[in-house]
Chimera marker file (.cmm) of the C-alpha trace (Angstrom):
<marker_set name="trace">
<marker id="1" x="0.000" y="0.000" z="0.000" r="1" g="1" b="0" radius="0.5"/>
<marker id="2" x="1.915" y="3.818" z="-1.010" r="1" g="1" b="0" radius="0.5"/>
<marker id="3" x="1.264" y="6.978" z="1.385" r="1" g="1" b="0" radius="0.5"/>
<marker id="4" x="-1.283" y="8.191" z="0.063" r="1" g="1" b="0" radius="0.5"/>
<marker id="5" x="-3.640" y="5.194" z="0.173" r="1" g="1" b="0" radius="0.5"/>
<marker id="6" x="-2.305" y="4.459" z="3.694" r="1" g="1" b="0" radius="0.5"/>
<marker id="7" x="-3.557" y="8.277" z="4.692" r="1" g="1" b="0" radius="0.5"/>
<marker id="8" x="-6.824" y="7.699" z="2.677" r="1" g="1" b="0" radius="0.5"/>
<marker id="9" x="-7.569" y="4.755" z="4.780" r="1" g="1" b="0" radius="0.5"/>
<marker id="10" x="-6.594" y="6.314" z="8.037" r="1" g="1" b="0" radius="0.5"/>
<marker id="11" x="-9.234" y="8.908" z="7.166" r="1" g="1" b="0" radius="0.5"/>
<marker id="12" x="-12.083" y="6.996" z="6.287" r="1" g="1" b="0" radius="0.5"/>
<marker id="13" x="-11.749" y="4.657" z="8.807" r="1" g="1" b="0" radius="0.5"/>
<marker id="14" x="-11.935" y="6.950" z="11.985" r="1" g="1" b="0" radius="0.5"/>
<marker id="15" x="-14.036" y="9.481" z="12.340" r="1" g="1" b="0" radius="0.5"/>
<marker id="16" x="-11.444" y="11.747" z="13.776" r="1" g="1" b="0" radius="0.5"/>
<marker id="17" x="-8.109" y="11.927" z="12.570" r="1" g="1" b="0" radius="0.5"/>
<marker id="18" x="-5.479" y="14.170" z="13.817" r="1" g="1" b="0" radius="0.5"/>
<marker id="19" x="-2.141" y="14.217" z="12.073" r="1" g="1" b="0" radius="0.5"/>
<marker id="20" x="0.404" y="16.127" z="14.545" r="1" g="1" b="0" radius="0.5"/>
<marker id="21" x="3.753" y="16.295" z="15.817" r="1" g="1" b="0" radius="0.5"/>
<marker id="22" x="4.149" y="13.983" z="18.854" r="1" g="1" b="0" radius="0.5"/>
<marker id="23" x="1.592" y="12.552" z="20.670" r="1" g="1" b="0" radius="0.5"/>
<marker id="24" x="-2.186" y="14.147" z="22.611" r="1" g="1" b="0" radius="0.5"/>
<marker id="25" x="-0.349" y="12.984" z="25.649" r="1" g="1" b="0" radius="0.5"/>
<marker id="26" x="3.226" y="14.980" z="24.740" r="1" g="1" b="0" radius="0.5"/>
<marker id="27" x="2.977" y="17.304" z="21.649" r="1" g="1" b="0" radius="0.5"/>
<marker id="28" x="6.154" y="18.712" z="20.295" r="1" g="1" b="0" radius="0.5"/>
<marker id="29" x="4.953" y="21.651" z="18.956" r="1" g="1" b="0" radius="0.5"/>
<marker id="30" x="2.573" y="24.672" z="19.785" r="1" g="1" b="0" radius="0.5"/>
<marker id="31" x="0.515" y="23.948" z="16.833" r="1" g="1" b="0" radius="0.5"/>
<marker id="32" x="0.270" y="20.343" z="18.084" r="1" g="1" b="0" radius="0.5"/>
<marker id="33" x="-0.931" y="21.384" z="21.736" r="1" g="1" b="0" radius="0.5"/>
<marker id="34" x="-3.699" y="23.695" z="20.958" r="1" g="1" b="0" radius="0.5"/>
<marker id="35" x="-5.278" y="20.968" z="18.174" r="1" g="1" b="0" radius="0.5"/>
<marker id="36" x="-5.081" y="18.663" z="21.257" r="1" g="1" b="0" radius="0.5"/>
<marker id="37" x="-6.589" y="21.202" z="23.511" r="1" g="1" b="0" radius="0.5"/>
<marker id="38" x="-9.343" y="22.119" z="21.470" r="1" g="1" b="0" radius="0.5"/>
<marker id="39" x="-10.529" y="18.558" z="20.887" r="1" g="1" b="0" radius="0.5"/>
<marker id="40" x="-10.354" y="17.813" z="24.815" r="1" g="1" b="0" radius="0.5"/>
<marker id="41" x="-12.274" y="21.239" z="25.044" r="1" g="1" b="0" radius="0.5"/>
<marker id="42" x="-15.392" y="19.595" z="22.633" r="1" g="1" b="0" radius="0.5"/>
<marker id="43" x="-15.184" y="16.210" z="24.805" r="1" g="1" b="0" radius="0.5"/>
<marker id="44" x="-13.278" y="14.193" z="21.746" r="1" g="1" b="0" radius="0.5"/>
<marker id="45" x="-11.232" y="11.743" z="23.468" r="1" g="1" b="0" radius="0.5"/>
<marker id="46" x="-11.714" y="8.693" z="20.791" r="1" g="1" b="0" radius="0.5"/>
<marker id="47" x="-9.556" y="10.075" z="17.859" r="1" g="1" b="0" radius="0.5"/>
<marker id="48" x="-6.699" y="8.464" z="15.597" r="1" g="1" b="0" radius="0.5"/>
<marker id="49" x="-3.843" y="10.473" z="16.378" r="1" g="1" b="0" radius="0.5"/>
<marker id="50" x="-0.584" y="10.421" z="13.869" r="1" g="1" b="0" radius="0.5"/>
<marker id="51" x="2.929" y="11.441" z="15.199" r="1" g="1" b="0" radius="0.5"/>
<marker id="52" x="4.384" y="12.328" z="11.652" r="1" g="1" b="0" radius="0.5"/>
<marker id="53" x="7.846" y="13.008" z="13.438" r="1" g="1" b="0" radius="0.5"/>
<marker id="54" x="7.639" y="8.965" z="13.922" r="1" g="1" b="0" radius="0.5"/>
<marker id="55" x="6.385" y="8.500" z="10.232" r="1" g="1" b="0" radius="0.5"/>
<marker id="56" x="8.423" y="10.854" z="7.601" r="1" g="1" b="0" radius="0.5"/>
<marker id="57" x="6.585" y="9.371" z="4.970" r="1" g="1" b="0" radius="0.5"/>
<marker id="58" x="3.479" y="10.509" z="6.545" r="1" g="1" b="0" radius="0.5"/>
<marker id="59" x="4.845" y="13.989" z="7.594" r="1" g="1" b="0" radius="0.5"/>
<marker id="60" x="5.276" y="14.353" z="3.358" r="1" g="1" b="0" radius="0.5"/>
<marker id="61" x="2.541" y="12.217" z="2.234" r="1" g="1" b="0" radius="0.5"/>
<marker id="62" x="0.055" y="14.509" z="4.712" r="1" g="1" b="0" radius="0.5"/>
<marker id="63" x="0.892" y="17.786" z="3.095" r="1" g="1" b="0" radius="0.5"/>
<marker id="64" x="0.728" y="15.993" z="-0.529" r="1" g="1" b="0" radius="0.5"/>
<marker id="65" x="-2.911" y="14.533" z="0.214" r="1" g="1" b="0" radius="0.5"/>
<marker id="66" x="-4.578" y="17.721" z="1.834" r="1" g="1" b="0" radius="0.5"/>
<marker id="67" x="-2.216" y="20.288" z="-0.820" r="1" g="1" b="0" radius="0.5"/>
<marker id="68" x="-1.479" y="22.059" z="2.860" r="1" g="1" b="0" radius="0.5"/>
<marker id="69" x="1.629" y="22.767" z="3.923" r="1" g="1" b="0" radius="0.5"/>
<marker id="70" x="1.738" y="22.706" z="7.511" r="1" g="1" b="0" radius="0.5"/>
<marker id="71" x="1.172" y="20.474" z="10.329" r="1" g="1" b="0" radius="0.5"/>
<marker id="72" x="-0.970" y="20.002" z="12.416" r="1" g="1" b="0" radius="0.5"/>
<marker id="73" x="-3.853" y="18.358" z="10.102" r="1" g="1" b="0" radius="0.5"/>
<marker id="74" x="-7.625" y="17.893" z="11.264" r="1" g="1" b="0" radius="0.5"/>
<marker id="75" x="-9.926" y="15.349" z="9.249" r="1" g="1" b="0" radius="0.5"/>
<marker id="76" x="-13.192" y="15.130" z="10.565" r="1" g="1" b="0" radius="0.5"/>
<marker id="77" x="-15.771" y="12.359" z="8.868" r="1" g="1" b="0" radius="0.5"/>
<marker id="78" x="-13.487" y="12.334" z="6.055" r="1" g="1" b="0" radius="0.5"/>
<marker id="79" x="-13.175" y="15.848" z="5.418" r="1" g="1" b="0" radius="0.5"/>
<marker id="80" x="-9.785" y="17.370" z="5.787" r="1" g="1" b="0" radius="0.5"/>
<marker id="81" x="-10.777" y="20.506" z="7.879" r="1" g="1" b="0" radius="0.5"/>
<marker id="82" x="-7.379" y="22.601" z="8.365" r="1" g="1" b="0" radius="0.5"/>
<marker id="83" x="-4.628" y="23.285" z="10.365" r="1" g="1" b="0" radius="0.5"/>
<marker id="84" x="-4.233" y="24.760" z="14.046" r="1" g="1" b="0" radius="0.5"/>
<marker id="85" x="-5.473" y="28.125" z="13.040" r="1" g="1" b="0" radius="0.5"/>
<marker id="86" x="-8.296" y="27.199" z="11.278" r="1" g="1" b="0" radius="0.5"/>
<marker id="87" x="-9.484" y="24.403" z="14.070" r="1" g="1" b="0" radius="0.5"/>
<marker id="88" x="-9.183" y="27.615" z="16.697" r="1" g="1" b="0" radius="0.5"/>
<marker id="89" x="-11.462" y="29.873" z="14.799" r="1" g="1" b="0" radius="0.5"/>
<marker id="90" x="-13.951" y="27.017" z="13.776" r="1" g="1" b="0" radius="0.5"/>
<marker id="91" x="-13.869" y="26.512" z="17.498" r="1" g="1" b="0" radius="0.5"/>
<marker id="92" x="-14.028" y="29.980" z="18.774" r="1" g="1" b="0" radius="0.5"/>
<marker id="93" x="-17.174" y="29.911" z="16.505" r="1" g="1" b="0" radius="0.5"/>
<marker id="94" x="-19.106" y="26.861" z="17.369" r="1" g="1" b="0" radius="0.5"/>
<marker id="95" x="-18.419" y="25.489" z="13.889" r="1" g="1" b="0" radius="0.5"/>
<marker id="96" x="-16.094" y="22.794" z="14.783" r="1" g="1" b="0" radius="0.5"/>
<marker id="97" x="-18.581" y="21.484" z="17.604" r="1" g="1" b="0" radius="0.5"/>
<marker id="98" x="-21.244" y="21.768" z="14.674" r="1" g="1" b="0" radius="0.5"/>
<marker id="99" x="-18.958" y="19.553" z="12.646" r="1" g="1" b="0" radius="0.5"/>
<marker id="100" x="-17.995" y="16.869" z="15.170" r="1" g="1" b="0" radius="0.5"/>
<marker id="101" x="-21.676" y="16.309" z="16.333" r="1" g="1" b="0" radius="0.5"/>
<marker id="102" x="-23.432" y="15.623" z="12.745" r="1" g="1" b="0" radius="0.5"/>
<link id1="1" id2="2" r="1" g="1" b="0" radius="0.2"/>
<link id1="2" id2="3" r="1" g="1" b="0" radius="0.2"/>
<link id1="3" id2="4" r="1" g="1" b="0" radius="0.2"/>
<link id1="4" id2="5" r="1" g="1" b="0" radius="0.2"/>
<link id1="5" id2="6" r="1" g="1" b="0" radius="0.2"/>
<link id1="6" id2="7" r="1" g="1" b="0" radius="0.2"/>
<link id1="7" id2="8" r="1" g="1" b="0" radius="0.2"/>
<link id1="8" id2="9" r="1" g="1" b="0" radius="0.2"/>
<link id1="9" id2="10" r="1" g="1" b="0" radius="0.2"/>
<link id1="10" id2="11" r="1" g="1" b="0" radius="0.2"/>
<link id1="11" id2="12" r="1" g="1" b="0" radius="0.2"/>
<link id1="12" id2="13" r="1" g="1" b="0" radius="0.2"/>
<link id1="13" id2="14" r="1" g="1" b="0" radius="0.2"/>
<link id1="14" id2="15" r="1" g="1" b="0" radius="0.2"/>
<link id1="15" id2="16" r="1" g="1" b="0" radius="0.2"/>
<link id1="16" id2="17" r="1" g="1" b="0" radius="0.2"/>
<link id1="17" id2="18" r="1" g="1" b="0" radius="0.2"/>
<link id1="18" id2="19" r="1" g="1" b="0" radius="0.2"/>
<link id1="19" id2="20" r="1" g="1" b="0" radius="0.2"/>
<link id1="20" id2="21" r="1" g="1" b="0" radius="0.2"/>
<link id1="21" id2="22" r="1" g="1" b="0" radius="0.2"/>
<link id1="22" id2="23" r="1" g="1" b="0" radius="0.2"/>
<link id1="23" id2="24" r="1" g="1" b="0" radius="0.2"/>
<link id1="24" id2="25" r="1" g="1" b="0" radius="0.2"/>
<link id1="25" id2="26" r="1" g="1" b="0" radius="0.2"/>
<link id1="26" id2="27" r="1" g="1" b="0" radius="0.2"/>
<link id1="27" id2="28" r="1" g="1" b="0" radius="0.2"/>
<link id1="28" id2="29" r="1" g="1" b="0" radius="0.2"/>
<link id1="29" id2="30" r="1" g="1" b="0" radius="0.2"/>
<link id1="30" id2="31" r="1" g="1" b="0" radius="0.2"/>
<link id1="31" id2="32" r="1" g="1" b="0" radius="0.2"/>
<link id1="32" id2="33" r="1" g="1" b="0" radius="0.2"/>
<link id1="33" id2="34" r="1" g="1" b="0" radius="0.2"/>
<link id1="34" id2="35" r="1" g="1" b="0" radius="0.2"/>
<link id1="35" id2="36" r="1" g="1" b="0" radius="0.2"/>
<link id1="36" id2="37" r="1" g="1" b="0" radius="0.2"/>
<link id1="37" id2="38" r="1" g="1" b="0" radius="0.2"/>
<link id1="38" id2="39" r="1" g="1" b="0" radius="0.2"/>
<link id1="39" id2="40" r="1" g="1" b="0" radius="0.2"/>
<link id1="40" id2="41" r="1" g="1" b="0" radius="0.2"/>
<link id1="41" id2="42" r="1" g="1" b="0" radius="0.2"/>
<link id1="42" id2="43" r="1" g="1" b="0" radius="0.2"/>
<link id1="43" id2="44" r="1" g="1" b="0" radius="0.2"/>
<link id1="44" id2="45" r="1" g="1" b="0" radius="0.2"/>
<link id1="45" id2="46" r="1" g="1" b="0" radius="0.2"/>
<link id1="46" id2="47" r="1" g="1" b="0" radius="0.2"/>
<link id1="47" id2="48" r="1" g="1" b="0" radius="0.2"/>
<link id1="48" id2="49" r="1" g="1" b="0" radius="0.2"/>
<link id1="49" id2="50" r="1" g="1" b="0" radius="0.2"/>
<link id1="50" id2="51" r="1" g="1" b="0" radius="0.2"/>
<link id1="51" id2="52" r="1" g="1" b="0" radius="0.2"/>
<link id1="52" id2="53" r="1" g="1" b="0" radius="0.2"/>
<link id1="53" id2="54" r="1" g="1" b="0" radius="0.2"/>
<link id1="54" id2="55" r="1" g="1" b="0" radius="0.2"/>
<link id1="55" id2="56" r="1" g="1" b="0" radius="0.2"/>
<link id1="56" id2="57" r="1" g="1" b="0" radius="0.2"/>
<link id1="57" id2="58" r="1" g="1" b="0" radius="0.2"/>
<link id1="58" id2="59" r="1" g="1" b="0" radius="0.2"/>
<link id1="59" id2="60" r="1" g="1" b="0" radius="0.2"/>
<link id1="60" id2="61" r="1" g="1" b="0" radius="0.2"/>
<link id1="61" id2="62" r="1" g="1" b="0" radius="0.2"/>
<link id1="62" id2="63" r="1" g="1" b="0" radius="0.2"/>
<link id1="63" id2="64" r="1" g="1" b="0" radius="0.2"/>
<link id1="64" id2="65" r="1" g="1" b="0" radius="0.2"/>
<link id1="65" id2="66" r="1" g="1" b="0" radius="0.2"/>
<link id1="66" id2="67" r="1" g="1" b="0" radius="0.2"/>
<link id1="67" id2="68" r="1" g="1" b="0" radius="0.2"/>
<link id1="68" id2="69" r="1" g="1" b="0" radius="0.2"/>
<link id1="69" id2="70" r="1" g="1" b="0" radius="0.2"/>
<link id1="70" id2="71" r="1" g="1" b="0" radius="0.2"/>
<link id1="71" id2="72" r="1" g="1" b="0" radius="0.2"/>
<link id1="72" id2="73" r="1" g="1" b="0" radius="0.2"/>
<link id1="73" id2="74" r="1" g="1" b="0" radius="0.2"/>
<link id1="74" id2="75" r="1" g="1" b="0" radius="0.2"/>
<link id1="75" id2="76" r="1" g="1" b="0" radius="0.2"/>
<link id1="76" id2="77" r="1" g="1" b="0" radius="0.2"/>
<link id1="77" id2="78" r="1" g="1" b="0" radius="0.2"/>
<link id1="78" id2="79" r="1" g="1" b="0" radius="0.2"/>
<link id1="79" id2="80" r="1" g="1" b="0" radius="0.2"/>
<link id1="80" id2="81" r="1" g="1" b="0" radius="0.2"/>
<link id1="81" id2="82" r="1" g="1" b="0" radius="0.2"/>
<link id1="82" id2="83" r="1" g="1" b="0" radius="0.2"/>
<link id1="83" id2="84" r="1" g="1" b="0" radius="0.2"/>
<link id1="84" id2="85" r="1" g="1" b="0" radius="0.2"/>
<link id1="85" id2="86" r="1" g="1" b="0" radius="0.2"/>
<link id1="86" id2="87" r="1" g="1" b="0" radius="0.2"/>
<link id1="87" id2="88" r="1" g="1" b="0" radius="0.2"/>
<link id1="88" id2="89" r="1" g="1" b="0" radius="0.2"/>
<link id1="89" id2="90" r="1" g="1" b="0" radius="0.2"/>
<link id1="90" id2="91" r="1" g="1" b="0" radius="0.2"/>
<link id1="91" id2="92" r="1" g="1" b="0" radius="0.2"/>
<link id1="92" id2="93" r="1" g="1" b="0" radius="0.2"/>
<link id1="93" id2="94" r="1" g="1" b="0" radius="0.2"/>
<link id1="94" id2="95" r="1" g="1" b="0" radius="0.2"/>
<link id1="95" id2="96" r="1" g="1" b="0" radius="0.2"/>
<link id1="96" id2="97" r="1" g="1" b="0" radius="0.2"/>
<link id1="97" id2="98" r="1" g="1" b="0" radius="0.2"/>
<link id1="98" id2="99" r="1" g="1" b="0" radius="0.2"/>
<link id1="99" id2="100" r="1" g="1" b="0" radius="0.2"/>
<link id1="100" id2="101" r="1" g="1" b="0" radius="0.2"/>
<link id1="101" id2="102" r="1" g="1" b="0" radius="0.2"/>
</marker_set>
């Protein structure tokens, strides 16, 4: 199975899929920690979680899939939602919680 396939299954089998650096229970990056935060924050404790400093193929294939540069990377239901930034306004907003409870 290539990258890309691999990341396409990780998404569509898991609801939530986080693709970070490190871990939920020790990120190595900002970025990382707030993702983790804000999915604590909306209860969502049951997610896939992908250390792509373990996986350098992922940490590559990840930015190829979405066309997004950075890391961290939020897919919810399949749906690649966006990076750290994006997941903090969606949250400031109610959007994300909108998202996570369809």
């Amino acid at each position: 199975m290539d990258i890309q396939e691999k990341i396409r299954q990780q998404v569509a089998d898991h609801p939530v899929v986080l693709y970070m650096k490190g871990t939920p229970q020790s990120p190595q990056c900002g970025f990382s920690a707030n993702a983790v935060r804000i999915l604590t924050a909306l209860g969502i404790k049951d997610f896939l979680s992908v250390d792509v400093l373990r996986a350098p193929e992922i940490r590559q294939g990840i930015k190829d899939f979405a066309n997004w540069p950075t890391i961290p990377q939020l897919y919810i239901y399949g749906e690649f939602i966006g990076g750290a930034d994006i997941m903090s306004e969606m949250y400031q907003s109610g959007e994300l919680r909108q998202l996570l409870n369809r």
